[in-house]
N, C-alpha and C positions, 0 to 999 in steps of 0.2 A: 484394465487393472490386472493386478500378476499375480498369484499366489509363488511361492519358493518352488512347489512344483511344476507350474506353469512357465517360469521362468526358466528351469530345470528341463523341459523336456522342450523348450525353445532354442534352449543353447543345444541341445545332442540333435536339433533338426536342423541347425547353421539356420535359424534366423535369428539370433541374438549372438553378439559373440562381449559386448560392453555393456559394464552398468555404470552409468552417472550418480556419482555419491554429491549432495548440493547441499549446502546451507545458505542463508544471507549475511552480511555483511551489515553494517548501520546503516548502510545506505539502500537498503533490500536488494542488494545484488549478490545473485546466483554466484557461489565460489564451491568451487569442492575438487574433485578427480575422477577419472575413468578407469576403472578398474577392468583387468581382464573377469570377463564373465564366471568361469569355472576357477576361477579364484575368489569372487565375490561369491560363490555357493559356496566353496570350502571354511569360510570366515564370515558368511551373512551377518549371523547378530554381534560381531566383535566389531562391524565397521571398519575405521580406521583413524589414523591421525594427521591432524595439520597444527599448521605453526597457528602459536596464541596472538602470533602480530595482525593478525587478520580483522580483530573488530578493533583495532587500534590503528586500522591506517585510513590515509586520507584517500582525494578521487582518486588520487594520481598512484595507490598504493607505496607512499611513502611512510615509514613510519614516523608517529606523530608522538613528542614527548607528553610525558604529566601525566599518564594512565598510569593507576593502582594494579591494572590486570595486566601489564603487559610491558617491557621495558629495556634496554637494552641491559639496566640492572641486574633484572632478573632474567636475563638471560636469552628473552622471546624462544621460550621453550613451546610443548605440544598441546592442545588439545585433543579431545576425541570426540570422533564422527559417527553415533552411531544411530544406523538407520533405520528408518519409523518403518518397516514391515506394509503396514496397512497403505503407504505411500509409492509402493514399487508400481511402475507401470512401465508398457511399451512405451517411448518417447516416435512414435511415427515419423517425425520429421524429421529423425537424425538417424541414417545406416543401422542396420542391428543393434539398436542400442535401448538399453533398458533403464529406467532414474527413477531413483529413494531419494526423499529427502529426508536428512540427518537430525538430529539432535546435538545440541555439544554436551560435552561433561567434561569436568573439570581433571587434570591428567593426575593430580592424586586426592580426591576429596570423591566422595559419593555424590550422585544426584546430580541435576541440570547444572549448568553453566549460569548463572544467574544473569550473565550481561545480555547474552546474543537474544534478538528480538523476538524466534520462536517459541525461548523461554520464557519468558516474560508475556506472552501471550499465552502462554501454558496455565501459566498463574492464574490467570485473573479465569479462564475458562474453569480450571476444579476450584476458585473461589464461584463462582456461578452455582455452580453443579453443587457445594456445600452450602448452599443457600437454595437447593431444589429448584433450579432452574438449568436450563441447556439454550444455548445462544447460537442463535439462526442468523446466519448474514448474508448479504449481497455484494458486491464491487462492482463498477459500473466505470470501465478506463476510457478515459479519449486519448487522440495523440493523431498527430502529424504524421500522414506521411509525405516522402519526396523523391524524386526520380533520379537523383544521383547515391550511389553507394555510401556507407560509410566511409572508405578510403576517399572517393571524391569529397566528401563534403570535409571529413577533413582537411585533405590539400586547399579546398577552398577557405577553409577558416571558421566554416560555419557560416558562409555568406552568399548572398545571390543564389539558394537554392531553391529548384524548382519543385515547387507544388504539384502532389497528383493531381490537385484540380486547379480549378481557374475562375471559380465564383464559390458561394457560401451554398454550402450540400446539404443543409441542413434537411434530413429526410429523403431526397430528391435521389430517384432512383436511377436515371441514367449517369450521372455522377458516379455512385455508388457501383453500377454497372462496368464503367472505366476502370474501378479498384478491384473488382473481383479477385485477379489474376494474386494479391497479396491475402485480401478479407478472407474469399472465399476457402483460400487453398489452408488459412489459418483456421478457420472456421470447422472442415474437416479433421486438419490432425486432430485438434482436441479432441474433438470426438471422440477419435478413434483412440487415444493416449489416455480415457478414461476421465476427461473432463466434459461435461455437459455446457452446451451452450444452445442457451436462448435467442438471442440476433447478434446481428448487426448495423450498422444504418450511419449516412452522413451525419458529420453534424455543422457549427454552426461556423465553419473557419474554412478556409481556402484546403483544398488536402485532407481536412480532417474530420476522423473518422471517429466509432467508437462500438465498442463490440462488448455483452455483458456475460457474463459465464451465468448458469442458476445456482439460485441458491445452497447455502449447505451450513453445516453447522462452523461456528466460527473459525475454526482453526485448519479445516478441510481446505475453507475458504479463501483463509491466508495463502495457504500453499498453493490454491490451484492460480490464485492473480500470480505469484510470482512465476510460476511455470508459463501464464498465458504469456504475459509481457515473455518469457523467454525467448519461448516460443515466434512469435511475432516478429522480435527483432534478427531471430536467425532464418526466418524465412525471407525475411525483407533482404536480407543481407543475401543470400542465394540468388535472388531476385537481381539482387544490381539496385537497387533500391534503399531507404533508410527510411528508420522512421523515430522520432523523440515524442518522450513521453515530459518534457520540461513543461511546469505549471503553464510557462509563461513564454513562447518559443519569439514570441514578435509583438511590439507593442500593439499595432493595429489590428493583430486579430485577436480573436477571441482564448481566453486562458483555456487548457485542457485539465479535467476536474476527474477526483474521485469519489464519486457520490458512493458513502456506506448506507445499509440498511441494515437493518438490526432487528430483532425480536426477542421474545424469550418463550421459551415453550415449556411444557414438563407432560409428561408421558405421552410425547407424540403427539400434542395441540400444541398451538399457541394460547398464552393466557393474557395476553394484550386486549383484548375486546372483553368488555365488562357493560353493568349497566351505569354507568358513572359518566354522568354528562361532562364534557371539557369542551367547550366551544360547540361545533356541531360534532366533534365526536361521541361515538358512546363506548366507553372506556373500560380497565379498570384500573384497580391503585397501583398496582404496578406498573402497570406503562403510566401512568401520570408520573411516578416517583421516577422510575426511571428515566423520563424526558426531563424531568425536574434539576437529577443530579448532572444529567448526560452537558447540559447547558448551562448550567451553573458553574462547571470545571472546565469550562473551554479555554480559558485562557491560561491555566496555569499548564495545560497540556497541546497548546498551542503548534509547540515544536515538534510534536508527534505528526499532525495533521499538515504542516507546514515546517518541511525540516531544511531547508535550503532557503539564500537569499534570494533568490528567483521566485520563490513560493508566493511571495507578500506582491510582486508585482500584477499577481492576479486579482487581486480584491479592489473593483474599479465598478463606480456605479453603472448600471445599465450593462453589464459584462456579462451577464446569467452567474457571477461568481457571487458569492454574500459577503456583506461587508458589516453587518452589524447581527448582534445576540437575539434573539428570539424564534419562534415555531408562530408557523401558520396552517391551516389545509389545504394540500395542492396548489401551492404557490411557490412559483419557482423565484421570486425575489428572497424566498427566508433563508433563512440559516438552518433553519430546521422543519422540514417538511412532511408532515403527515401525510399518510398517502393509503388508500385501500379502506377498507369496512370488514368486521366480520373476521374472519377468520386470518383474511392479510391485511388486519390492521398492520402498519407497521412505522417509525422511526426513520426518516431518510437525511442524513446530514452530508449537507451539502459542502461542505469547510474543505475538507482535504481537495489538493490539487493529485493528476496526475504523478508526483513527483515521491509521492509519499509511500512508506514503507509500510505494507500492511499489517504485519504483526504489532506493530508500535500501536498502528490507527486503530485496530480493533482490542487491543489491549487498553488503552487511554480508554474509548469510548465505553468500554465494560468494566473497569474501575471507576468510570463517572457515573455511570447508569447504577451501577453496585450500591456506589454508595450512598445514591438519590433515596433507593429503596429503603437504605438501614437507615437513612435518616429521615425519612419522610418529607423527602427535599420538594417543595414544590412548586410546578413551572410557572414562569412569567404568565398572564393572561396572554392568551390567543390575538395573533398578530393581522389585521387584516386589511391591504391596499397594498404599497408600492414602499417597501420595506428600505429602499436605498436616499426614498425623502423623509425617511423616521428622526432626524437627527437626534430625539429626546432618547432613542433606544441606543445602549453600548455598543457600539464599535468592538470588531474584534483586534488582535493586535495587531497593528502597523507593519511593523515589521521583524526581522527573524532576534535583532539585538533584543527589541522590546517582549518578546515570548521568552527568547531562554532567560532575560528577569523575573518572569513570573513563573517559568518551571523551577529555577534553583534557587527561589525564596517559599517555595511553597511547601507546606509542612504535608499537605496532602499527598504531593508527589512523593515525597522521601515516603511516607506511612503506604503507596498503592506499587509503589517500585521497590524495597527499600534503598536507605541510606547508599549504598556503595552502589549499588545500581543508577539510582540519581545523581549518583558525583560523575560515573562513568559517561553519561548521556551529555549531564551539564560542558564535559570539557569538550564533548565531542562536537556541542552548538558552537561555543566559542570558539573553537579551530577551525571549524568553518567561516563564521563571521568577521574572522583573526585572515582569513585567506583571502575573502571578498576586499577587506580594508587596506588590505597592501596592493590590491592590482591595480593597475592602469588601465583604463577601460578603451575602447574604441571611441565611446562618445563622450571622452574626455579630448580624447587627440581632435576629435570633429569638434568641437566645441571651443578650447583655448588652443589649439597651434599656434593660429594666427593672429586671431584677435584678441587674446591679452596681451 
């Protein structure tokens, strides 16, 4: 990590000469600019400006009609970038280069940007914090890697590409061994870039891997997944290599998942461990409420945790992915996994895939948790066998059409986002599910070419 001085006496020694200004996009992708170094000293805390068309476009960064924020109406005028200070670090893996992640605000109103997902993840942390709580979380990515570049794998289509490995690595260390050359070399930067990393290890799919950063409080947390995934895919890419983070890369193998974890603490403890029986845990009312709430609002926040139509192809019984509502202890069938005693009691929800934007995911899951608390929501009974033969337990939702009905009918969402926040999100599911409905697939051509 950097202080302005540190960064200051890096650039007069020529080992920094760029700093990387980043925000995400709805889709959690890294967007910003390179700023010359001693220009980015001279204007630190003023940041800078980008175009407002930016949480309004689709993959393909076209712009998308029917945004309040954004339009060719009004203009697709600026936002502003400015940068979170406590977020400057060396980036190791890129030439003298230094990255802040940004804030937006609005180009003539005071205060956040209310749309872009950092925001909004902002929110709901000082709603935490005005309820005397601080929010400790985890992220936990899997993902695919493959031995052809991005440019290959594009030229190819995204088809017949080859796997790092060649059997299921789940754990399995000479495997794991073969990947070094991308795990290990990523495993370093971070380090060294001011991100702490705990392992890494196969997991349960042909090539795939998964690597967990430690803990930290929620919003550190956010930032540091989206840097890792940066990270990762530009080293892969150096590499001659690729790698996707899609929920759902191949029907036969296994989905890639992003397990959260979550706590709440207040003056440097956690206060999740209590003397309050819940199953075999011992608890207290606040983690009861807060699993209470956290699980009760899963479906109206659904598209948070599952924001693409790809998302939904992962919830498949016997997949290690969950496919119905409830908590159990240390049981990797639930939707909702206790896990630890004691000081790391902790909340592990296993829903969101690889695919998912973290500011959204940990914003949703601490507006649900929030509000389990203020209403003394509480949880299902404790779930305990083979959670994918429960059929009496709810199903989460099917699919991405069927979530975003239950995020833009829900009164909840509008009241934990507000109103224009939820309209913005709402158009942004439909334009996606709007894009999936018009294509032509490949296993449609495999499928009727000839035989209808």
């Amino acid at each position: 990590m950097l202080s302005l001085d540190d960064l200051r006496q890096s650039v007069d020694d020529g080992r920094i000469d760029t700093v990387l200004l980043t925000f995400t996009d709805l889709y959690g992708r890294p967007l910003g600019k390179r700023l010359d170094a001693r220009f980015f000293l001279e204007n630190a805390q003023q940041g800078t400006h980008a175009c407002d068309y930016l949480l309004t476009v689709d993959m393909n960064m076209n712009p998308v009609p029917g945004y309040q924020l954004a339009s060719w109406e009004r203009g697709y005028g600026d936002f502003h970038m400015v940068p979170d200070l406590a977020t400057l670090r060396a980036a190791s893996w890129l030439e003298k280069t230094a990255l802040v992640v940004c804030d937006l605000t609005p180009r003539d109103a005071p205060g956040l940007l209310a749309q872009a997902p950092r925001s909004i993840l902002r929110r709901q942390v000082e709603r935490a914090s005005a309820m005397g709580f601080q929010a400790m979380a985890g992220s936990e990515l899997e993902y695919y890697i493959f031995n052809q570049s991005y440019r290959q794998a594009a030229a190819a289509a995204y088809v017949s590409l080859e796997p790092a490995g060649w059997y299921l690595e789940d754990y399995h260390v000479l495997q794991g061994t073969r990947e070094e050359a991308l795990n290990g070399a990523v495993r370093r930067h971070l380090t060294q870039s001011g991100i702490p990393v705990e392992c890494s290890k196969g997991e349960w799919g042909k090539g795939q891997h998964e690597l967990n950063l430690r803990y930290s409080d929620a919003l550190t947390m956010a930032d540091r997944h989206v840097i890792f995934k940066q990270c990762l895919k530009e080293v892969a890419d150096r590499l001659g290599m690729s790698v996707t983070f899609m929920a759902k890369f191949d029907s036969p193998q296994a989905g890639s998942s992003c397990h959260l974890h979550l706590s709440l603490w207040r003056d440097g403890q956690s206060i999740m461990e209590g003397p309050n029986p819940l199953g075999p845990v011992r608890c207290s009312e606040v983690f009861r409420w807060f699993l209470g709430g956290w699980i009760a609002h899963v479906p109206e926040f659904m598209v948070f945790y599952a924001p693409t139509v790809n998302s939904y192809k992962r919830y498949r019984s016997g997949s290690w992915a969950p496919t119905r509502l409830a908590w159990s202890y240390d049981n990797r069938t639930a939707s909702f996994r206790v896990v630890g005693k004691g000081p790391s009691l902790r909340i592990e929800c296993r829903i969101p895939g690889a695919d998912c934007n973290p500011y959204l995911c940990f914003a949703a899951s601490l507006a649900s948790g929030l509000d389990g608390i203020a209403r003394r929501t509480e949880p299902p009974p404790i779930f305990e066998g083979d959670m994918y033969a429960a059929k009496a337990v709810r199903a989460i939702p099917a699919t991405l059409r069927d979530a975003t009905t239950c995020f833009e009918s829900s009164e909840f969402v509008r009241e934990a986002l507000g109103a224009e926040v939820a309209a913005h999100y709402s158009h942004f599911f439909h334009t996606e599910q709007d894009a999936y409905d018009a294509a032509v697939t490949d296993w449609e051509r495999k499928r009727y070419f000839e035989q209808i």
